[in-house]
PDB file of N, CA, C and O in Angstrom:
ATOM      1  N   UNK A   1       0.844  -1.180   0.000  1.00  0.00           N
ATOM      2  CA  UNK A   1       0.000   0.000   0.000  1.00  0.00           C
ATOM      3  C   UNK A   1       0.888   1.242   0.000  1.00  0.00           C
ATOM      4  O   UNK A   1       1.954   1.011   0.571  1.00  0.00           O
ATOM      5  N   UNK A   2       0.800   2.231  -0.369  1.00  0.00           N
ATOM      6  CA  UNK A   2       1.621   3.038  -1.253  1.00  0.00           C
ATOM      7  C   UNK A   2       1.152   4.231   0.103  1.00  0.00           C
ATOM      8  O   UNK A   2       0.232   3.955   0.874  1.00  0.00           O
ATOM      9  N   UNK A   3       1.807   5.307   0.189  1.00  0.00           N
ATOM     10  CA  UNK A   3       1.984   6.113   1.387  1.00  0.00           C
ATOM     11  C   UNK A   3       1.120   7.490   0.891  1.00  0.00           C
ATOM     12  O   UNK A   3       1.048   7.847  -0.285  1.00  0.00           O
ATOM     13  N   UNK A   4       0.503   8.165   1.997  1.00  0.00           N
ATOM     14  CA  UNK A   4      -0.438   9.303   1.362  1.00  0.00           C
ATOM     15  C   UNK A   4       0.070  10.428   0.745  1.00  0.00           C
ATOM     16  O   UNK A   4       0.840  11.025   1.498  1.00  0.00           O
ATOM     17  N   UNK A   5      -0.040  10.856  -0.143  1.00  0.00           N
ATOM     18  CA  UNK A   5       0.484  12.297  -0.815  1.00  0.00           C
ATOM     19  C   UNK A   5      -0.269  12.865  -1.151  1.00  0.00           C
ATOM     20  O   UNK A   5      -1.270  12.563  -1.800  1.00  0.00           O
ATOM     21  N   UNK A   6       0.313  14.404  -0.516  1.00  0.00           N
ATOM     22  CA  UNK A   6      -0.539  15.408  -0.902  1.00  0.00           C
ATOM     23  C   UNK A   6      -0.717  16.151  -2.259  1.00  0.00           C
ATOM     24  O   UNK A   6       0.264  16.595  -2.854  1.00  0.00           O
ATOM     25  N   UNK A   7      -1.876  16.269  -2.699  1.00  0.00           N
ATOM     26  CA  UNK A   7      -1.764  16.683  -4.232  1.00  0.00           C
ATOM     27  C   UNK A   7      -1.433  18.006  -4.292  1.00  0.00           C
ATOM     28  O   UNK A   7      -1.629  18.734  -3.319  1.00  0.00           O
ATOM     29  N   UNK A   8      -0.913  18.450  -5.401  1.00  0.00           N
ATOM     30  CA  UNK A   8      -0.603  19.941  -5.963  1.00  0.00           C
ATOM     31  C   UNK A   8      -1.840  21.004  -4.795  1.00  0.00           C
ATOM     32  O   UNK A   8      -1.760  21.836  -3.890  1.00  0.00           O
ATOM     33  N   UNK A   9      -2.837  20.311  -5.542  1.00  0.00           N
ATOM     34  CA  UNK A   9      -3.788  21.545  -4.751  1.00  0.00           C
ATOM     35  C   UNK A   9      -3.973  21.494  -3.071  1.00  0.00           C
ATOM     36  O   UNK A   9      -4.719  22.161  -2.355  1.00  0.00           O
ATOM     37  N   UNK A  10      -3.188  20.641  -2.793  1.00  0.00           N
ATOM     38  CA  UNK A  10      -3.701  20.431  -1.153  1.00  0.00           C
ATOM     39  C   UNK A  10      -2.153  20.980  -0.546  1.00  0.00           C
ATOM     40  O   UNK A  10      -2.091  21.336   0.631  1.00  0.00           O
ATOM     41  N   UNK A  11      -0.901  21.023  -1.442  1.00  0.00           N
ATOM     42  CA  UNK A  11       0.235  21.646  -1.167  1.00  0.00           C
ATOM     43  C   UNK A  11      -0.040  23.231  -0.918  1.00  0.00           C
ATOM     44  O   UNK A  11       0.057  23.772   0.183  1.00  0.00           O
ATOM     45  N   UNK A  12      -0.392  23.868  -2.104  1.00  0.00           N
ATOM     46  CA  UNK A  12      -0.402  25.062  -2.077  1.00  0.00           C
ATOM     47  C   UNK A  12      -1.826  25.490  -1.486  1.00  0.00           C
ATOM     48  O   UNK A  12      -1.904  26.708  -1.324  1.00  0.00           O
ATOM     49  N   UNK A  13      -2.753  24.909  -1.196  1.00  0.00           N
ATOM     50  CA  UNK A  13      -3.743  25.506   0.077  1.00  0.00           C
ATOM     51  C   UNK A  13      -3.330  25.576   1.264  1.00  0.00           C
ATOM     52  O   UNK A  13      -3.856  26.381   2.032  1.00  0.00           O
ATOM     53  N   UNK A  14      -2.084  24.580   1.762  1.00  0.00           N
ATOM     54  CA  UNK A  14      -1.821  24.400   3.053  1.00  0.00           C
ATOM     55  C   UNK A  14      -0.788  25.865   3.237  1.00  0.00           C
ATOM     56  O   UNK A  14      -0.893  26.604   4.216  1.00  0.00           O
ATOM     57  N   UNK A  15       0.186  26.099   2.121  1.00  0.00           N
ATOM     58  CA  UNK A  15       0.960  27.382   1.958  1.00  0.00           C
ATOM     59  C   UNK A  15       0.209  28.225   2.344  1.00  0.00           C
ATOM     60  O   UNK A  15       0.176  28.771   3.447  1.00  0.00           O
ATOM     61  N   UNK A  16      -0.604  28.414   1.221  1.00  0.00           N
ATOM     62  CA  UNK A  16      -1.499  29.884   1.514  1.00  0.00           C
ATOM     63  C   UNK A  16      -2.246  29.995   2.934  1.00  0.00           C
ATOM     64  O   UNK A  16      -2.306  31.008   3.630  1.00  0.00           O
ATOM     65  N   UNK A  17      -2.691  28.985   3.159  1.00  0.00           N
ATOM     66  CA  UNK A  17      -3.427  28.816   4.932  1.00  0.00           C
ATOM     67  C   UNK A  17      -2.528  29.556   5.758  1.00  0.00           C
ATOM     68  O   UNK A  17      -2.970  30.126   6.755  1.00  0.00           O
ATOM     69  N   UNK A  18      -1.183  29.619   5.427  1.00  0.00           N
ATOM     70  CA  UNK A  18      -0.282  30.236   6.769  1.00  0.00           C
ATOM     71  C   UNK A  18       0.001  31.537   6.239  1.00  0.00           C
ATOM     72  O   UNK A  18       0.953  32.177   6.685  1.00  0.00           O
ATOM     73  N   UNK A  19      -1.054  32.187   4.934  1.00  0.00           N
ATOM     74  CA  UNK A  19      -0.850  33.770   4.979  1.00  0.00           C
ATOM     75  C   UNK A  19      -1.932  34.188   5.885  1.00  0.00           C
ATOM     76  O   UNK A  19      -2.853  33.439   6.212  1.00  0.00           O
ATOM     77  N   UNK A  20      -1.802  35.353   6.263  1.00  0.00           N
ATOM     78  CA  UNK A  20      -2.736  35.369   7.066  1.00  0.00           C
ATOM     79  C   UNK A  20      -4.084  36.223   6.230  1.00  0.00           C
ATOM     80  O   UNK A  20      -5.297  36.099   6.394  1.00  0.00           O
ATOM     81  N   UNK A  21      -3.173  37.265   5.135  1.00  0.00           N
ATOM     82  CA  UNK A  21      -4.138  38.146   4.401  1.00  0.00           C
ATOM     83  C   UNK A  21      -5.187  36.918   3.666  1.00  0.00           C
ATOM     84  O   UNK A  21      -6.402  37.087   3.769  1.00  0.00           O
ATOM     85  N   UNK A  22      -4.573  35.511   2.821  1.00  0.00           N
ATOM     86  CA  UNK A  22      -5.018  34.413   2.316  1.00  0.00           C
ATOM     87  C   UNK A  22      -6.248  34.464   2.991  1.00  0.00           C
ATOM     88  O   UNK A  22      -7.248  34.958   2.470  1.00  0.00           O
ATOM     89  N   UNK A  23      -6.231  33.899   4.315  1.00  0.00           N
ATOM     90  CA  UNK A  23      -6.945  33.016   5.446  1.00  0.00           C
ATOM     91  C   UNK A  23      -7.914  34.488   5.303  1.00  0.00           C
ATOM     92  O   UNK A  23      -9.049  34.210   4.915  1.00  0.00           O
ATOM     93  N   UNK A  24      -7.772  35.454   5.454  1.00  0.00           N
ATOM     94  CA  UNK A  24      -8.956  36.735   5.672  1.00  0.00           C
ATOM     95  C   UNK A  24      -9.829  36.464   4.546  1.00  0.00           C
ATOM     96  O   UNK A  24     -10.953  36.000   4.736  1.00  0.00           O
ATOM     97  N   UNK A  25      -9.224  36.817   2.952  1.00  0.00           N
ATOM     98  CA  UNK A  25     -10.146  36.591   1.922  1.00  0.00           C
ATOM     99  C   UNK A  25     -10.799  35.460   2.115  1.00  0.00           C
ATOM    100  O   UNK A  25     -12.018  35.614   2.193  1.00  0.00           O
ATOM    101  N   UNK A  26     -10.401  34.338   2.223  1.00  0.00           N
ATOM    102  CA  UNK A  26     -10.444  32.803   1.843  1.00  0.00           C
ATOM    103  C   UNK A  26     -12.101  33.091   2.611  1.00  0.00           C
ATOM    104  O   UNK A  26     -13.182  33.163   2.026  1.00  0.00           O
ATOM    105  N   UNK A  27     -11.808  33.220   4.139  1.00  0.00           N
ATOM    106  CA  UNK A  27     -13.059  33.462   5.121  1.00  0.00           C
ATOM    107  C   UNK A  27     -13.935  34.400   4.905  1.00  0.00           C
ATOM    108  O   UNK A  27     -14.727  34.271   5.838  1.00  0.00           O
ATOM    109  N   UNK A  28     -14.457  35.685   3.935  1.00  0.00           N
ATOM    110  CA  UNK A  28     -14.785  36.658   3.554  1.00  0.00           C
ATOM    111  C   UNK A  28     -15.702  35.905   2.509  1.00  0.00           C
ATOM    112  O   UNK A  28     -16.834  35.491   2.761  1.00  0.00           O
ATOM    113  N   UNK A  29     -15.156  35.809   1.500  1.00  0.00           N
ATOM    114  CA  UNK A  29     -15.345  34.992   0.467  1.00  0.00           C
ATOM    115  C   UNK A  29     -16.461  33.518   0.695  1.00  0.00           C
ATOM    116  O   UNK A  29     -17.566  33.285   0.206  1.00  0.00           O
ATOM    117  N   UNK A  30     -15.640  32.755   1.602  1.00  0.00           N
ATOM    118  CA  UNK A  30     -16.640  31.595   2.342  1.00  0.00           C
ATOM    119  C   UNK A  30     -17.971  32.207   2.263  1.00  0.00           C
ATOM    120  O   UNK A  30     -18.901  32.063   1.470  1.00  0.00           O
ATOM    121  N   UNK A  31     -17.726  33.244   3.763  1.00  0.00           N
ATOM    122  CA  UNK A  31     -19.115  33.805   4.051  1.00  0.00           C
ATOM    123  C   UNK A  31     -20.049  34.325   3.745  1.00  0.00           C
ATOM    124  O   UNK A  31     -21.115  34.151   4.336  1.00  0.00           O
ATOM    125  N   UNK A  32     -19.798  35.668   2.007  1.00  0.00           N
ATOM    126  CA  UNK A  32     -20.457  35.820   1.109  1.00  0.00           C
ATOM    127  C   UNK A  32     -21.261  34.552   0.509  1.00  0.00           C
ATOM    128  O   UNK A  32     -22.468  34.793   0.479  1.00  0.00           O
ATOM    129  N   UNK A  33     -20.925  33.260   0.021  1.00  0.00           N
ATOM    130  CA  UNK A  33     -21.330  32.552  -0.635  1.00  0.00           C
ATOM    131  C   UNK A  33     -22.301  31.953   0.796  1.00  0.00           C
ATOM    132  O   UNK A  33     -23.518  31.817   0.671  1.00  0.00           O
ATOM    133  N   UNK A  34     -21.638  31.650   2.039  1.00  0.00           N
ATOM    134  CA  UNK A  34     -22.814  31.193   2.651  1.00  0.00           C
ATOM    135  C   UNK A  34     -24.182  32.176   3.063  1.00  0.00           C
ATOM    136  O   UNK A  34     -25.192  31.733   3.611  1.00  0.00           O
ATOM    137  N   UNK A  35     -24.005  33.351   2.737  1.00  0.00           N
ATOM    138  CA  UNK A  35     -24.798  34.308   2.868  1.00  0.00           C
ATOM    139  C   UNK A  35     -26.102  34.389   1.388  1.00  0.00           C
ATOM    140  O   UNK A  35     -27.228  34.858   1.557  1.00  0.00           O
ATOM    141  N   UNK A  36     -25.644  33.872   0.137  1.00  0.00           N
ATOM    142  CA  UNK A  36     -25.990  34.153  -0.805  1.00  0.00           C
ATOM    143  C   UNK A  36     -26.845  32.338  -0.744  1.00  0.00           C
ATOM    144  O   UNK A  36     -28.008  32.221  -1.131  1.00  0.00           O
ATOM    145  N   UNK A  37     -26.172  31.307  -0.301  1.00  0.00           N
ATOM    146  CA  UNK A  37     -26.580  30.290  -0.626  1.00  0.00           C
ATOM    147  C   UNK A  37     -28.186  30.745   0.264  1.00  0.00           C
ATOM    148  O   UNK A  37     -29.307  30.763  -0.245  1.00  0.00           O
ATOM    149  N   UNK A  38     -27.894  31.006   1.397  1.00  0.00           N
ATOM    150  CA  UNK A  38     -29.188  31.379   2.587  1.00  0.00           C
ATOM    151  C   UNK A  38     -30.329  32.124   1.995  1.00  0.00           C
ATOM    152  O   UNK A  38     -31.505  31.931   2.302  1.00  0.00           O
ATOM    153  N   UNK A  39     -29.749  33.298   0.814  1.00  0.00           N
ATOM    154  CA  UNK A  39     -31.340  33.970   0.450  1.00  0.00           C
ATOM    155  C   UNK A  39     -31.783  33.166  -0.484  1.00  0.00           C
ATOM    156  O   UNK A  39     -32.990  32.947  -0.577  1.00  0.00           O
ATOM    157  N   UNK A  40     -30.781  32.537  -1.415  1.00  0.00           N
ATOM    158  CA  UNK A  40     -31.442  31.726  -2.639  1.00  0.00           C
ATOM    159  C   UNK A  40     -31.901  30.179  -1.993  1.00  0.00           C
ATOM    160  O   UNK A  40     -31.978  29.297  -2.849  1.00  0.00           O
ATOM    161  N   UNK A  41     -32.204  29.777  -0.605  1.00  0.00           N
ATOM    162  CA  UNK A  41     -32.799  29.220   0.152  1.00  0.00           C
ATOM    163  C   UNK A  41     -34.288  29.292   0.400  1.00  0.00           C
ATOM    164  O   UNK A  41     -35.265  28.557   0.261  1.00  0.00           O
ATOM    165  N   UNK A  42     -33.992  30.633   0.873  1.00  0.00           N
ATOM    166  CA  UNK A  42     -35.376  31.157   0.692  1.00  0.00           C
ATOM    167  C   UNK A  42     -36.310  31.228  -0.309  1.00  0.00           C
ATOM    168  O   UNK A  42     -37.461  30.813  -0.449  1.00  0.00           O
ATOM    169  N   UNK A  43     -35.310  32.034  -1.163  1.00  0.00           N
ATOM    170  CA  UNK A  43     -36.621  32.145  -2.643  1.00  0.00           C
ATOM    171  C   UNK A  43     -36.883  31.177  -2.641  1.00  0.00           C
ATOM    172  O   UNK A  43     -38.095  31.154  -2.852  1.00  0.00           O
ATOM    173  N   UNK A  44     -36.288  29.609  -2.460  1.00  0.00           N
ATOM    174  CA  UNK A  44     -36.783  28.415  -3.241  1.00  0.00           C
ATOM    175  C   UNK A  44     -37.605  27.500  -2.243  1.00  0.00           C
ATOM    176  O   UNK A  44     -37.634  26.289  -2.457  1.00  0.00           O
ATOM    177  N   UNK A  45     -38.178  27.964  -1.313  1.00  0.00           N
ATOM    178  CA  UNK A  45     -38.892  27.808  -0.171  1.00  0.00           C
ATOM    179  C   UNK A  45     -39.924  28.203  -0.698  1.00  0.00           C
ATOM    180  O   UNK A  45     -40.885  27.474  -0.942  1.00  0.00           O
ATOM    181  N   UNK A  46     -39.834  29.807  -1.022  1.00  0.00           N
ATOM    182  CA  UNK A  46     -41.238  30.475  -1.328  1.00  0.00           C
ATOM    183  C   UNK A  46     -41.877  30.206  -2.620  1.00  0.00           C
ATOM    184  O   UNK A  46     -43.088  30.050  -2.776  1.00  0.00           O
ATOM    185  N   UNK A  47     -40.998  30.163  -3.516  1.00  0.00           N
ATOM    186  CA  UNK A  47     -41.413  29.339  -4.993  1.00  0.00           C
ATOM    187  C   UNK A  47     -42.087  27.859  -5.039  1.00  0.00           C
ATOM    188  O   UNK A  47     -42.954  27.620  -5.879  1.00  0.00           O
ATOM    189  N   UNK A  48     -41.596  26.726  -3.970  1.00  0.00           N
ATOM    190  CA  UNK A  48     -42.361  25.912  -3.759  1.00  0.00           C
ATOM    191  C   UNK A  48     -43.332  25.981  -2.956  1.00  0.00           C
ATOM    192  O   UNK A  48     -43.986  24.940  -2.881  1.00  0.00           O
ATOM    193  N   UNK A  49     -43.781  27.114  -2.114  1.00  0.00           N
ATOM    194  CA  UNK A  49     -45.016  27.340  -1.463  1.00  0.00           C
ATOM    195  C   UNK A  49     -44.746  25.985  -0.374  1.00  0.00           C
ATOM    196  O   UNK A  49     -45.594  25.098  -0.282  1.00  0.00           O
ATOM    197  N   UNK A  50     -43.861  25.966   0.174  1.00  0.00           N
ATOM    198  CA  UNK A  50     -43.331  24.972   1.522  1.00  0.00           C
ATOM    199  C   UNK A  50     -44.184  25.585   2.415  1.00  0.00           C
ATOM    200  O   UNK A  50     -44.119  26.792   2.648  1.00  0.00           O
ATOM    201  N   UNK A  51     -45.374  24.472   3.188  1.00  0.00           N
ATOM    202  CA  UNK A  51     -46.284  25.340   3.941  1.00  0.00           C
ATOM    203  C   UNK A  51     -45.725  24.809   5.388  1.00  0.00           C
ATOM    204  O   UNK A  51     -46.335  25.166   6.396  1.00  0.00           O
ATOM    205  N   UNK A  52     -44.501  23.907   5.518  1.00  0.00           N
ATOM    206  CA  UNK A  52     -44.019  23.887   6.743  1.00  0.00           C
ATOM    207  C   UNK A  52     -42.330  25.324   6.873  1.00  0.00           C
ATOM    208  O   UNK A  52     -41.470  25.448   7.745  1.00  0.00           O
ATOM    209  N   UNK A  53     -42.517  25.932   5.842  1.00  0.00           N
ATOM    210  CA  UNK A  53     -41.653  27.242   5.829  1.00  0.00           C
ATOM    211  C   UNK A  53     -41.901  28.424   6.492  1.00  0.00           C
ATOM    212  O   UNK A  53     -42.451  29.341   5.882  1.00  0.00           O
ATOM    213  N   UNK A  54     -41.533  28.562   7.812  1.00  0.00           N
ATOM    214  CA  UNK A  54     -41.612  30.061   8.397  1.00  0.00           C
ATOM    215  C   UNK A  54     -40.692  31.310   7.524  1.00  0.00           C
ATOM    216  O   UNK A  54     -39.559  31.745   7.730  1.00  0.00           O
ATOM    217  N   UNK A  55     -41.147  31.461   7.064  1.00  0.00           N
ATOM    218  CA  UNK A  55     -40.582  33.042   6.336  1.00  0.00           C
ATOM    219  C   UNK A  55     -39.827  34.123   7.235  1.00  0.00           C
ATOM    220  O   UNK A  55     -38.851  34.794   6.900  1.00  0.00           O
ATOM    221  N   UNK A  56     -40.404  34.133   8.273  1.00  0.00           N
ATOM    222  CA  UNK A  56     -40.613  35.332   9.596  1.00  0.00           C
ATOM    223  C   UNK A  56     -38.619  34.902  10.324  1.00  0.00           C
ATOM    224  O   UNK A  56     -37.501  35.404  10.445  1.00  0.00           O
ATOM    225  N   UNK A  57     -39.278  33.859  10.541  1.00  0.00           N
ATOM    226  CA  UNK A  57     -37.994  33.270  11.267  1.00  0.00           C
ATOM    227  C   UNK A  57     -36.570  33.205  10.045  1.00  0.00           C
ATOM    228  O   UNK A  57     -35.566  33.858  10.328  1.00  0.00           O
ATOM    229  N   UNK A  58     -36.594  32.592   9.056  1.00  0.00           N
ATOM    230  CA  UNK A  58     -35.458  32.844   7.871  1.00  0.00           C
ATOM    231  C   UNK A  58     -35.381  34.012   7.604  1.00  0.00           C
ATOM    232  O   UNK A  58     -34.183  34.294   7.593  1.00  0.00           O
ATOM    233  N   UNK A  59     -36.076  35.012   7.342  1.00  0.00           N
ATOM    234  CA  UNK A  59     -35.483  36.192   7.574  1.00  0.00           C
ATOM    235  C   UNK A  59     -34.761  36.669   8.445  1.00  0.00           C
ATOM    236  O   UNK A  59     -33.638  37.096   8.176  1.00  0.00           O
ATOM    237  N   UNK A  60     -35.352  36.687   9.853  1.00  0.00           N
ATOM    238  CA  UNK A  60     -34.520  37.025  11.077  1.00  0.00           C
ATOM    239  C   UNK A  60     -33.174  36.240  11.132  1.00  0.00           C
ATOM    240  O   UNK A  60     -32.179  36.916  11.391  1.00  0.00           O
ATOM    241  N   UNK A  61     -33.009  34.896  10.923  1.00  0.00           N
ATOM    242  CA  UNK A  61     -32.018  34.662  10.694  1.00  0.00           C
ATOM    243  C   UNK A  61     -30.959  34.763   9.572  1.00  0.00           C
ATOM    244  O   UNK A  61     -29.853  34.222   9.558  1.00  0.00           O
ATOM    245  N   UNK A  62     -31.453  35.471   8.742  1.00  0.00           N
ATOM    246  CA  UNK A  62     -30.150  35.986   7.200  1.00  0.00           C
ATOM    247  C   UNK A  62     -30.492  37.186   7.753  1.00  0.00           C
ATOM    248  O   UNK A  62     -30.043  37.855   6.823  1.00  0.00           O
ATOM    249  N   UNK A  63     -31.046  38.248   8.731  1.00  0.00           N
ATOM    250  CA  UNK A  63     -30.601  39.527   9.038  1.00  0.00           C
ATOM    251  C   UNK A  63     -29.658  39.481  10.094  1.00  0.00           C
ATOM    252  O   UNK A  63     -28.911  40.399  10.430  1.00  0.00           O
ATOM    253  N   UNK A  64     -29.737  38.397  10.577  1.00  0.00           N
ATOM    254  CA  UNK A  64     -28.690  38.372  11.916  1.00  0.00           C
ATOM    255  C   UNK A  64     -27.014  37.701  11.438  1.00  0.00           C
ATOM    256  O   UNK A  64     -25.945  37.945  11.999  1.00  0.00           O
ATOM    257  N   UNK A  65     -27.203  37.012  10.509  1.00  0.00           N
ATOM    258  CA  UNK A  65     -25.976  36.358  10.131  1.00  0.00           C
ATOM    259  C   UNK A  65     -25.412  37.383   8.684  1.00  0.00           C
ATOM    260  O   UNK A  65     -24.436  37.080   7.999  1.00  0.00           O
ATOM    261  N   UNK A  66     -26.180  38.464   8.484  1.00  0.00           N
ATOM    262  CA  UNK A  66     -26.183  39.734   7.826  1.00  0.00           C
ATOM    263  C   UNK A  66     -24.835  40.710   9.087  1.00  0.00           C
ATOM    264  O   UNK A  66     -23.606  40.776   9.048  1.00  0.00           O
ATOM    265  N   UNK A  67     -25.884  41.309  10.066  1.00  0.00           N
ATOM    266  CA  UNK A  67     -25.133  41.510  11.087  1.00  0.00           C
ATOM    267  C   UNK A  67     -24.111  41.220  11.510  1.00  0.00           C
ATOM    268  O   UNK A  67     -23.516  42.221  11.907  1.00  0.00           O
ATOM    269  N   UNK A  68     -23.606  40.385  11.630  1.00  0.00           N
ATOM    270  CA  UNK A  68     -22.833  39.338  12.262  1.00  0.00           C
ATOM    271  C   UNK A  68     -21.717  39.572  11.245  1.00  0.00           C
ATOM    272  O   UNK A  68     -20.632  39.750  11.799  1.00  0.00           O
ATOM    273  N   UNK A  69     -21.679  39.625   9.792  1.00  0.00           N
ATOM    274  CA  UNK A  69     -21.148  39.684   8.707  1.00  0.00           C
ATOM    275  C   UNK A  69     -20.142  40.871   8.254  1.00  0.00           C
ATOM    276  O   UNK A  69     -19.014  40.985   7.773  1.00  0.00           O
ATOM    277  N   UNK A  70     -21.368  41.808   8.753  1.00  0.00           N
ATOM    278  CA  UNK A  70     -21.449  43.401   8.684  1.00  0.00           C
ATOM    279  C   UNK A  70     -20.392  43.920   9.729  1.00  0.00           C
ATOM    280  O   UNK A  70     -19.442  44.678   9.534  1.00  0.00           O
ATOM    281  N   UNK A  71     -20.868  43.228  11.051  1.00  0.00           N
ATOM    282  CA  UNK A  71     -19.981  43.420  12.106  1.00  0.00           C
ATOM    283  C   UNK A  71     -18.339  43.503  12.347  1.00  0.00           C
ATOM    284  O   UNK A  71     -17.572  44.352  12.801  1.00  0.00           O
ATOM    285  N   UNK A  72     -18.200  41.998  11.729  1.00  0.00           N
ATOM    286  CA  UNK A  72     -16.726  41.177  11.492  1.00  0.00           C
ATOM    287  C   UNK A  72     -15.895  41.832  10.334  1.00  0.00           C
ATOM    288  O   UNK A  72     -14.683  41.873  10.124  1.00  0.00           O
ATOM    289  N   UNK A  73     -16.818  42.255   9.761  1.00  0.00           N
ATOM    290  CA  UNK A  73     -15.866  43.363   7.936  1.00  0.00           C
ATOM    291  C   UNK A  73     -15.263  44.652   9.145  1.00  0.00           C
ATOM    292  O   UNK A  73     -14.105  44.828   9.526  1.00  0.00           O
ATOM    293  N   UNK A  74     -16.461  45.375   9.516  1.00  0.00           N
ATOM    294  CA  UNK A  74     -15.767  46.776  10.267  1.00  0.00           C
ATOM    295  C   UNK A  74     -14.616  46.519  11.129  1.00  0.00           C
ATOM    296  O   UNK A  74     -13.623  47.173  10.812  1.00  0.00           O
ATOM    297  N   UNK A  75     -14.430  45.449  12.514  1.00  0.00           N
ATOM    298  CA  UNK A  75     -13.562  45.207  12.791  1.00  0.00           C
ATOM    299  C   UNK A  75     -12.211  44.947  11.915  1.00  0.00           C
ATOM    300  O   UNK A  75     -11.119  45.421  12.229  1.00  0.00           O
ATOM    301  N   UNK A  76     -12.437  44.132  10.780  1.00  0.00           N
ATOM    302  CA  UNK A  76     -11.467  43.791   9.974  1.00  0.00           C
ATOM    303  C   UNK A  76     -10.418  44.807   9.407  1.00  0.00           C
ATOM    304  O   UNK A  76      -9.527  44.417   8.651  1.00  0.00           O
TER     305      UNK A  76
END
């Protein structure tokens, strides 16, 4: 059985992991897309007319993880 190696792309992610500016975008970036996956969640909640879908509550929660978002950039 032949020994584990890391591929090209798992070399130079582990590099960049120890920039630190890297690791800021990398996490920025993440969080946009998990922010974007969350409203296009929604629409597709409301497009299927999901009648076990609270609306009220998914909102409050993509305004708070909005916040939260909003928050962590200004510090940054």
């Amino acid at each position: 059985m032949k020994g584990w190696h890391m591929s090209n792309y798992e070399k130079l992610k582990k590099s960049y992991m120890n920039d630190a500016e890297f690791v800021s975008m990398y996490e920025d970036a993440k969080t946009q897309v998990d922010l974007e996956n969350e409203v296009q969640y929604i629409k597709d909640k409301i497009h299927t007319n999901d009648t076990s879908f609270n609306l009220l509550n998914a909102l409050d929660t993509l305004q708070k993880h909005i916040s939260e978002y909003t928050h962590k950039r200004k510090l940054a």
